[in-house]
Backbone bond lengths (Angstrom), bond angles and torsions (degrees), N, CA, C in turn:
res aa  C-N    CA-C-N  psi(-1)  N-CA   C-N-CA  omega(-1)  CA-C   N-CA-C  phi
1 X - - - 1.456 - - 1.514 112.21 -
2 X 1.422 140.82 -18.19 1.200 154.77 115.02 1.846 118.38 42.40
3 X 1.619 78.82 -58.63 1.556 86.04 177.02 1.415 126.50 -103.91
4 X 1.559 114.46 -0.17 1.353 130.59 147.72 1.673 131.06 -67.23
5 X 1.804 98.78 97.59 1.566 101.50 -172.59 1.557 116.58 -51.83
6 X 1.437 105.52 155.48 1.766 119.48 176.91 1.726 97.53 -55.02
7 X 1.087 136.70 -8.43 1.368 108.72 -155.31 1.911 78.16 -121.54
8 X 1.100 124.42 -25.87 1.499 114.22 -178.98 1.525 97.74 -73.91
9 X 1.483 121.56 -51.90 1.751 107.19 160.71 1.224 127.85 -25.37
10 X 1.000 132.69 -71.82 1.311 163.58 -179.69 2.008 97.87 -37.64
11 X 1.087 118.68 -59.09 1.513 144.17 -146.45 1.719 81.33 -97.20
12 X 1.801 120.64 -52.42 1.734 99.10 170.78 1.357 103.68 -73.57
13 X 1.347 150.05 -23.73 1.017 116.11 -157.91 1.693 114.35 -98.07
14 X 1.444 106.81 -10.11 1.545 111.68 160.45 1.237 114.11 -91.24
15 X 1.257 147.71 6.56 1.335 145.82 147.42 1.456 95.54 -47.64
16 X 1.643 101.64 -81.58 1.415 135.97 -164.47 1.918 102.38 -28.26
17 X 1.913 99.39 -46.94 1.596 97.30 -179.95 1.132 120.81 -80.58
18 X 1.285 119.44 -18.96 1.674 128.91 179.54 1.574 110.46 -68.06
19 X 1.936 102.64 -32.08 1.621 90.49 -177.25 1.261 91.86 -69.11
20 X 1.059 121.82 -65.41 1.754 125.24 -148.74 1.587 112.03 -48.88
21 X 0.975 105.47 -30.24 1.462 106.21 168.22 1.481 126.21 -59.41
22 X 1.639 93.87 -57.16 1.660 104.03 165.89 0.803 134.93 -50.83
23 X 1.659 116.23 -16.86 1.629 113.15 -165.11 1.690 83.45 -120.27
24 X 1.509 128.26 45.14 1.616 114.43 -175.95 1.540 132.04 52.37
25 X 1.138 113.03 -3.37 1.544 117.14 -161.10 2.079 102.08 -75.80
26 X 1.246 102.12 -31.23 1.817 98.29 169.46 1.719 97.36 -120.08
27 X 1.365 114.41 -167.89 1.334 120.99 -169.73 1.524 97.89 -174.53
28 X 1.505 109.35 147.14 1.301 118.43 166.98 1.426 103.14 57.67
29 X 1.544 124.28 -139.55 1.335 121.37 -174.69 1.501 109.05 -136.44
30 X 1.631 115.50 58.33 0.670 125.58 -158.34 1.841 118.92 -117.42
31 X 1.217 111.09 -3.34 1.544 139.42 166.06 1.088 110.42 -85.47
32 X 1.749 126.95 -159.16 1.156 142.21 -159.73 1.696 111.94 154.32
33 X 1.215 97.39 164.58 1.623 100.17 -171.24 1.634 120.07 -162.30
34 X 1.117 120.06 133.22 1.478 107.04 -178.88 1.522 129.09 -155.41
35 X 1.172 131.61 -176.98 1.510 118.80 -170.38 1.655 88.34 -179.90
36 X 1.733 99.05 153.51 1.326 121.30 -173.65 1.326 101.40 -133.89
37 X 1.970 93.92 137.60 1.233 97.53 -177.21 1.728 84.37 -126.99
38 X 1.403 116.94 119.83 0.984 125.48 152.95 2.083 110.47 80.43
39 X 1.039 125.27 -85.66 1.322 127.77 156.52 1.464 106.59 -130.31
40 X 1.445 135.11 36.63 0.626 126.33 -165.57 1.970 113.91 -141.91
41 X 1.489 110.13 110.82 1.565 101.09 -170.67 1.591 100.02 -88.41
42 X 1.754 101.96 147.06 1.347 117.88 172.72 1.859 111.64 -105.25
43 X 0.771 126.43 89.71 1.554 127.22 -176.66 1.399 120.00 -107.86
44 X 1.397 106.23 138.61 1.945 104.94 171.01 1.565 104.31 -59.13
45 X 1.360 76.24 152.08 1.842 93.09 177.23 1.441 106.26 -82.43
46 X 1.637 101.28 157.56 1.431 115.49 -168.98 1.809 85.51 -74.14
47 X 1.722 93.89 159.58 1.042 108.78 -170.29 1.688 126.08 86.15
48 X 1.256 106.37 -34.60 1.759 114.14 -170.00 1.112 123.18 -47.19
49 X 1.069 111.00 154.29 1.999 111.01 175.81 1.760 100.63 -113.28
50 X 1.578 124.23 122.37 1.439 99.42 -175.20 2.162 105.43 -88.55
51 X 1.671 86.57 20.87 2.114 82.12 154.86 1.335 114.55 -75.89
52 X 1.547 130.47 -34.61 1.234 135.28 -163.84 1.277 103.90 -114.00
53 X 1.558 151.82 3.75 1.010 143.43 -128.96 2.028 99.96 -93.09
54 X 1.302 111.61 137.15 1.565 92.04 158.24 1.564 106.83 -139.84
55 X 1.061 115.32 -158.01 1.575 129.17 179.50 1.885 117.59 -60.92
56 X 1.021 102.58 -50.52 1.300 101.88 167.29 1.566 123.26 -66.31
57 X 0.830 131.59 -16.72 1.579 143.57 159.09 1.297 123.35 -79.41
58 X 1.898 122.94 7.15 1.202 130.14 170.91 1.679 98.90 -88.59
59 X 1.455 104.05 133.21 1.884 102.06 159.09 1.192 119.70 -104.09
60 X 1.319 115.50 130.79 1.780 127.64 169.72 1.441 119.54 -83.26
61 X 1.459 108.24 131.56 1.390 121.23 172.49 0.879 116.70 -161.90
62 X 1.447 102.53 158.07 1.471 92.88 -151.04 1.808 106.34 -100.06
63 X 1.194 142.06 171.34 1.391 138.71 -178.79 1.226 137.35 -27.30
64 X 1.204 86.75 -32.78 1.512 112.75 177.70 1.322 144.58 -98.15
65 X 1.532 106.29 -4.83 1.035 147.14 161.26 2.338 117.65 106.94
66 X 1.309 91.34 33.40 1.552 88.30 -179.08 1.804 99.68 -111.27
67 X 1.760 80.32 137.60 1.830 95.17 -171.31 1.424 88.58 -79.08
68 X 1.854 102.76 144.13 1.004 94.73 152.15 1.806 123.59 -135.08
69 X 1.021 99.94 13.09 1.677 124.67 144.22 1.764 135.29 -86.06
70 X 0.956 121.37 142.30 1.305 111.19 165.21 1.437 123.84 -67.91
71 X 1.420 135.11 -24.86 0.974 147.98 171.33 1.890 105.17 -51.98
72 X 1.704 114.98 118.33 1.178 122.05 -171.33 1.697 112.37 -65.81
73 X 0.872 128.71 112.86 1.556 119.26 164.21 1.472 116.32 -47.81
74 X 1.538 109.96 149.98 1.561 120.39 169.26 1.671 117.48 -52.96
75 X 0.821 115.89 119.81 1.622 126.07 173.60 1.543 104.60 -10.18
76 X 1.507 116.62 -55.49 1.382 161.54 -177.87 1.444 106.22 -39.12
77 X 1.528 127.31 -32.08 0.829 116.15 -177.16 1.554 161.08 -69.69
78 X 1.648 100.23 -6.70 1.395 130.59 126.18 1.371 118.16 -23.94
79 X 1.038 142.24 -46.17 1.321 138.23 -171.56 0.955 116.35 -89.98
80 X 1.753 126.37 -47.54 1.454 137.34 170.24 2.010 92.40 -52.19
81 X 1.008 120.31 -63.51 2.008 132.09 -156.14 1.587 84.28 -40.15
82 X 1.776 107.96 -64.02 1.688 121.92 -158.77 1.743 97.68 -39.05
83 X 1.333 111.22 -58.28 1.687 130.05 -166.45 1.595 92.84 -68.25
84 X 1.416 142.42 -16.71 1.388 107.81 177.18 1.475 97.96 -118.60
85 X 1.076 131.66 18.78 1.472 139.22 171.61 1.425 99.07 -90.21
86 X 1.194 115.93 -52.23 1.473 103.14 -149.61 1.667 107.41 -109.25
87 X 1.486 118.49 -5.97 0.839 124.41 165.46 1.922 120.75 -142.98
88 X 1.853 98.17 108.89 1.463 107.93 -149.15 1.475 98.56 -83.67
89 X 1.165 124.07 -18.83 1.868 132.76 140.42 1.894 108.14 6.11
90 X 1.557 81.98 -75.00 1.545 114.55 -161.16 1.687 100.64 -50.63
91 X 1.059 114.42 165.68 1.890 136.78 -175.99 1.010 116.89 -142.55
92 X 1.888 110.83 -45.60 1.545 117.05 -139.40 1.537 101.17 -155.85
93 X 1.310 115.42 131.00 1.469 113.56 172.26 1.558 122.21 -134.86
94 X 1.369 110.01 142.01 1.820 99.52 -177.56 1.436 89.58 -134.40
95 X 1.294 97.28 142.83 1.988 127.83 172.69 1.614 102.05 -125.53
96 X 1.250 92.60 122.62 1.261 123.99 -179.31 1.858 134.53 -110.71
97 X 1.190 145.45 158.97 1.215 121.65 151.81 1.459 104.97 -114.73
98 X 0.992 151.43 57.27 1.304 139.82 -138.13 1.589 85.53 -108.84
99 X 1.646 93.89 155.67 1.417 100.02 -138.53 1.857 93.41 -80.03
100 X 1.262 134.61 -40.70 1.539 139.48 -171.34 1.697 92.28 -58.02
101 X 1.418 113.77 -52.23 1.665 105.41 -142.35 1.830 92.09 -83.06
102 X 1.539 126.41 -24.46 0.948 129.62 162.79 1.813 125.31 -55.89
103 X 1.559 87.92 -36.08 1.666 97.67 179.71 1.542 104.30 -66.89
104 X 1.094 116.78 -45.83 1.163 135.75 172.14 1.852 118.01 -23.55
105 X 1.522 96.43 -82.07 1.671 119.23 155.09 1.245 101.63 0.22
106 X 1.453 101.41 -72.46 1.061 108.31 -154.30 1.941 136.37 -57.65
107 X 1.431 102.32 -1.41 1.100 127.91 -155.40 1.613 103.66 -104.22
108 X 0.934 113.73 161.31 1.739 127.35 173.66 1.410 102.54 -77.80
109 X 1.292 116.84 145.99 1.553 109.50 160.75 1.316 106.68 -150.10
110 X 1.531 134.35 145.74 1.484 125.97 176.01 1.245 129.67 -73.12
111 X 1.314 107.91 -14.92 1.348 131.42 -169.49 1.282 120.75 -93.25
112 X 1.013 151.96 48.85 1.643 134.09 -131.57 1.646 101.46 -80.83
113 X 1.058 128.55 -48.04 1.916 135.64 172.64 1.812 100.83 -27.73
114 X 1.721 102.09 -51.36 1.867 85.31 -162.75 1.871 85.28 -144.74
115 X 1.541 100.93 105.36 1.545 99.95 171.17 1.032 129.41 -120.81
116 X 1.615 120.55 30.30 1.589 139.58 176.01 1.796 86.00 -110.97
117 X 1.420 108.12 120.80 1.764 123.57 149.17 1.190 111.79 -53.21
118 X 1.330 129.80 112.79 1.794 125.89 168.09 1.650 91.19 -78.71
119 X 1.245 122.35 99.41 1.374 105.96 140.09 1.227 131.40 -94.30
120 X 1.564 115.53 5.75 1.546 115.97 162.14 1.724 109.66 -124.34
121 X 1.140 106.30 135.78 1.931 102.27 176.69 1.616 113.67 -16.97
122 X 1.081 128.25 -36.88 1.551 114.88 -137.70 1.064 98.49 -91.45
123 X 1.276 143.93 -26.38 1.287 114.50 162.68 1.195 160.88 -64.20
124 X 1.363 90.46 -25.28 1.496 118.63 167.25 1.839 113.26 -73.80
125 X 1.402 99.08 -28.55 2.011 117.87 173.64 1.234 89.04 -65.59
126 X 1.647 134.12 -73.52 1.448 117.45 -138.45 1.757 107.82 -122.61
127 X 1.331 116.38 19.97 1.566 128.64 166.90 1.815 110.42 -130.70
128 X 1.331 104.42 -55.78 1.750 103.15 -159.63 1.330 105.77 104.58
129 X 1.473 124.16 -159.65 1.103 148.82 144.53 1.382 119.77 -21.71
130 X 1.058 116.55 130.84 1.836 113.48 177.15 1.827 96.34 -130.24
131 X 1.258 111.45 118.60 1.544 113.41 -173.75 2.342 95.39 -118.25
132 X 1.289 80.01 149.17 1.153 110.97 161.78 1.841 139.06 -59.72
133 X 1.373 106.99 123.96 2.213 86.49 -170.30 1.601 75.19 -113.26
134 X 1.151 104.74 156.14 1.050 121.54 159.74 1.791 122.78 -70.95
135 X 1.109 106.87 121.59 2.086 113.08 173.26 1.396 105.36 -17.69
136 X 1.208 134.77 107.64 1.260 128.53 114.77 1.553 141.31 -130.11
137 X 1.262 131.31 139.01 1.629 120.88 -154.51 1.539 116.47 -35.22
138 X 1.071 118.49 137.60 1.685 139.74 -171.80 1.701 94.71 -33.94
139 X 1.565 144.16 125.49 0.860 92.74 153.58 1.739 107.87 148.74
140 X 1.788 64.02 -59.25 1.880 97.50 -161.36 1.630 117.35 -87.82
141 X 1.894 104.10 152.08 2.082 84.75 -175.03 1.235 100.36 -72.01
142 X 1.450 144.64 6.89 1.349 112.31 175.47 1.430 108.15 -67.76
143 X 1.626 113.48 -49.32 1.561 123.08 167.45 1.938 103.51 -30.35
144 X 1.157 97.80 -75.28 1.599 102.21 -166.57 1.285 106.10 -44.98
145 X 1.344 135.78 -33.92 1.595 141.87 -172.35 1.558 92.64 -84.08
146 X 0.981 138.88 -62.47 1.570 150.52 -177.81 1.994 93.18 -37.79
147 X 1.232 119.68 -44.11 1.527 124.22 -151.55 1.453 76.28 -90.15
148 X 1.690 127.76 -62.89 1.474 113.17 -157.63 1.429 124.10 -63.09
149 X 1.698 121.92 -13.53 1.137 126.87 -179.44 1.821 118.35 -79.35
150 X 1.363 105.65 -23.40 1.324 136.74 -172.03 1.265 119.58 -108.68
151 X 1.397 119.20 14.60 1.946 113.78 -164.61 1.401 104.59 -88.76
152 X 2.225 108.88 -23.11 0.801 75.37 -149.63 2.101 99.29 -121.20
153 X 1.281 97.82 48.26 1.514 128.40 -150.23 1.866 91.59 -102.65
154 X 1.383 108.42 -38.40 1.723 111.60 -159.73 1.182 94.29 -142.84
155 X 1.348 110.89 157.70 1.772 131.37 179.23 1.600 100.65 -81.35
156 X 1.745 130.55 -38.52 1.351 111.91 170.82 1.208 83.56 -141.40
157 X 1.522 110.79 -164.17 1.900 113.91 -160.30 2.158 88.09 -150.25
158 X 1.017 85.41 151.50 1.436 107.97 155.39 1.664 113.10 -114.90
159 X 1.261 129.81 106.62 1.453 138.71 166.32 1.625 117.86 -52.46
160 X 0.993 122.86 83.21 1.395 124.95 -170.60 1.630 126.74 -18.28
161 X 1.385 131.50 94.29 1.465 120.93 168.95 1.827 89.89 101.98
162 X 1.079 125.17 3.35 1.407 135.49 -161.92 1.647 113.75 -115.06
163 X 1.405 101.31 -84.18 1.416 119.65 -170.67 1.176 133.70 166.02
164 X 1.157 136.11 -143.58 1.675 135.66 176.14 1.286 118.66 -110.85
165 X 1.136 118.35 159.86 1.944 119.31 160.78 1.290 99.25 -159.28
166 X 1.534 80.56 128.68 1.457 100.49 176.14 1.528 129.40 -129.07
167 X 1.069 112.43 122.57 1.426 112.34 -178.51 1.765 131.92 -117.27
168 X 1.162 104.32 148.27 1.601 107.13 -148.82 2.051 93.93 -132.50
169 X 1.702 103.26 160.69 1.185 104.75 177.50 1.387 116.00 -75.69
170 X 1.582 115.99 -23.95 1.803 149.94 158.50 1.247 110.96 -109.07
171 X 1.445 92.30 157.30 1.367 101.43 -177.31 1.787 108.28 -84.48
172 X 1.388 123.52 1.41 1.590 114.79 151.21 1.361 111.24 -73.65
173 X 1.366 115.22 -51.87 1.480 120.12 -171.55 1.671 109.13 -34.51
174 X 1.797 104.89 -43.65 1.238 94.69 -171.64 1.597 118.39 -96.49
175 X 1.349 117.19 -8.05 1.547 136.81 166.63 1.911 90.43 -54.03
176 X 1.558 101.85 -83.97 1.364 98.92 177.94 1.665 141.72 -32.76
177 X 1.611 81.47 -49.10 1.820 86.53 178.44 1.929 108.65 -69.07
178 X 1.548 123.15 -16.53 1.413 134.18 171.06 1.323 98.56 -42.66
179 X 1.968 95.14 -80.30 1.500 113.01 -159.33 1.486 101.72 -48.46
180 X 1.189 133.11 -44.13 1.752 135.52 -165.60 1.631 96.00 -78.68
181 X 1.226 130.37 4.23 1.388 117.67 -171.31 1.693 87.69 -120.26
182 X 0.937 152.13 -43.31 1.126 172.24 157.68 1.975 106.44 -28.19
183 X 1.240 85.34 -78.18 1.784 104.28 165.15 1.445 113.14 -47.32
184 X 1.576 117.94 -37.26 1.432 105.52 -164.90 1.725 106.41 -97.20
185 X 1.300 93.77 -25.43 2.005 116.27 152.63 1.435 104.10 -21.19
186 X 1.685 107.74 -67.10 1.474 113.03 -137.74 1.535 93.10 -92.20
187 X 1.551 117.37 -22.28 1.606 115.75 -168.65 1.319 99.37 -71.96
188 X 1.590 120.86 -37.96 1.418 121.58 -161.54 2.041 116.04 -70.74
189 X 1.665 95.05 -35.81 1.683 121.43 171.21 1.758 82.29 -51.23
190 X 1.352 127.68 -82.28 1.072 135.79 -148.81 1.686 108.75 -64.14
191 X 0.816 147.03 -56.47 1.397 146.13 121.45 1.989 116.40 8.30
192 X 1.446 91.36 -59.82 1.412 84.73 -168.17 1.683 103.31 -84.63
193 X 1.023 137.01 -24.41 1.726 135.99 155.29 1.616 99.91 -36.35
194 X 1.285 101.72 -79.55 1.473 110.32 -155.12 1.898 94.69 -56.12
195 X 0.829 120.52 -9.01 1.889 113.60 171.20 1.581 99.94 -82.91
196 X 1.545 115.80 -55.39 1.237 99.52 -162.25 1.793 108.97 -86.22
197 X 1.683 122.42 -3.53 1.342 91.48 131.19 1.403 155.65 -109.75
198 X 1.321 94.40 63.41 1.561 112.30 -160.73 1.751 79.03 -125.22
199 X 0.868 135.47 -62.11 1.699 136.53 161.42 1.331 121.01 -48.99
């Protein structure tokens, strides 16, 4: 990604928030978004709405955690740092609450490593594994400790009672691998009704 300028980042990754907004998939200012260039994380600022979001409202820091903007980073950013520390793969990350993969969360599963059903290829094609974090308030190091024990168990995670995170080698990879995690969210909800009224 090297040869992709900061300002073409910047320009996909507010596209990327403007759709999701448009099409309902986040709300209020309650998402986040990010990408690394080099040792260096680009994240929405705390507070942001990604309806209005632009370039100047991204905060830089660097891996390790030194600001080097005035612009505040998302609370969130613990989670994006964990995903480019521990896996140098990674580029790009989106946090979401979207309403299926959140509904989802919410559910028991036996499996904790992979708790989205592929009943169609694509998820497993353009995400992998989707693992489970265990509940803790938005935010907080138990969360961040909960994410570092688990980062490296599943290809993306659902945050328990929370939402999704997803991370990509680009910032489509991980737009895409969302929407397909999201979609396969809502088929599986829909799926699992129609069983239990069939029982």
């Amino acid at each position: 990604m090297s040869h992709i300028s900061l300002e073409e980042q910047l320009q996909t990754a507010i596209k990327i928030a403007h759709s999701l907004y448009a099409r309902g998939k986040v709300s209020g200012s309650t998402a986040n978004i990010s990408f690394r260039i080099a040792d260096i994380i680009y994240i929405s600022g705390s507070g942001t709405s990604f309806e209005t979001l632009t370039p100047e409202q991204f905060a830089a820091v660097t891996i390790d955690g030194l600001k080097k903007t005035e612009q505040k980073p998302s609370k969130e950013l613990p989670l994006h740092a964990i995903l480019y520390q521990k896996r140098p793969d990674i580029h790009a990350v989106l946090h979401t609450h979207s309403f299926h993969a959140t509904l989802w969360s919410c559910l028991s599963h036996e499996k904790e490593e992979d708790v989205i059903p592929n009943y169609t290829p694509y998820l497993k094609m353009k995400v992998g594994t989707v693992g489970m974090i265990p509940y803790a308030p938005p935010g907080s190091n138990a969360l961040f400790e909960h994410m570092e024990k688990r980062v490296l168990c599943s290809d993306a995670y659902l945050l328990k009672q929370h939402g999704p995170v997803v991370p990509g080698a680009t910032l489509l990879d991980a737009y895409y691998g969302l929407e397909e995690l999201e979609e396969s969210a809502r088929l599986a909800w829909y799926l699992r009704q129609e069983k239990c009224n069939i029982c």
